[in-house]
C-alpha positions as CSV (number, residue, x, y, z in Angstrom):
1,X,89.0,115.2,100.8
2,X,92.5,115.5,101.9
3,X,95.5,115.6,100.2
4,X,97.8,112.4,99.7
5,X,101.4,112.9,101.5
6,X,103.3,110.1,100.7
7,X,103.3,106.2,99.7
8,X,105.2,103.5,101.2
9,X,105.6,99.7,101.3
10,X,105.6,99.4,105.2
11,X,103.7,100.9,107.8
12,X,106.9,101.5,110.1
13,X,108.1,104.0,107.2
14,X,104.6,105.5,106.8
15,X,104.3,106.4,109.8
16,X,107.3,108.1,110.5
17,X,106.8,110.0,107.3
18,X,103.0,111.3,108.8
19,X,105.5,111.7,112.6
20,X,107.7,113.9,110.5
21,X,105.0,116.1,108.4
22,X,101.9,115.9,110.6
23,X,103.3,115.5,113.9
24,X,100.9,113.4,115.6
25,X,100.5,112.9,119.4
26,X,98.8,109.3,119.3
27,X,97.9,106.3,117.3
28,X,95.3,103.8,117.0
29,X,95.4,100.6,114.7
30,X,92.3,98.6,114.0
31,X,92.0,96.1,111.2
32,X,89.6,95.1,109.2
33,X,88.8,92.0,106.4
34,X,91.0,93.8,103.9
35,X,92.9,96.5,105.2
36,X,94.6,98.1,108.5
37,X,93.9,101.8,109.2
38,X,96.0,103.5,111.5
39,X,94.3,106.8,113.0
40,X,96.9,110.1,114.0
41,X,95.6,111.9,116.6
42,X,96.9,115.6,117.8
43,X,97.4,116.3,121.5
44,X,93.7,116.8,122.9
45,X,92.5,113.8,120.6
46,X,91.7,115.6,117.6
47,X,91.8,113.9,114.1
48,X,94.5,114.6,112.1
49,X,94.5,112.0,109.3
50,X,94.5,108.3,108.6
51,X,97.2,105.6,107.3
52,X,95.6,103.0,105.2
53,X,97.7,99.9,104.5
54,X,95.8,97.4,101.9
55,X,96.5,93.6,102.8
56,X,97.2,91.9,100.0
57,X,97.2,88.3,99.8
58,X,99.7,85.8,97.7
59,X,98.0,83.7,94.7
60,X,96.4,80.5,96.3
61,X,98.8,77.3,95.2
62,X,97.0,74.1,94.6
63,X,98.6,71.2,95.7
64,X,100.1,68.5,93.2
65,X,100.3,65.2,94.7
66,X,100.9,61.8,92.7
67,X,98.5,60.7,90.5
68,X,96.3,57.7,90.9
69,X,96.6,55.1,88.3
């Protein structure tokens, strides 16, 4: 397993963090249920490491509306 570089709130400073110390050539963002990763690639398409960012989703909110009587 790899090592952890950094953590961020937002993928815009995450990845220029992993530009900065990895250098990467390209990137590919796929999402899933829970979570986006973001792939870094080196020039000739070799792996280079991953950016996971975790979706979290705000407390659902139930709606009060006036009472029957």
């Amino acid at each position: 397993m790899d090592e952890l570089l950094s953590t961020h709130k937002t993928e815009a400073a995450a990845v220029k963090k992993a530009k900065k110390v990895i250098d990467f050539k390209f990137s590919e963002r796929e999402k899933k249920k829970n979570e986006i990763l973001i792939w870094l690639d080196g020039e000739k398409h070799e792996p280079m490491g991953v950016i996971i960012h975790e979706i979290k989703r705000g407390a659902k909110r139930s709606r009060q509306g006036k009472k029957k009587e």
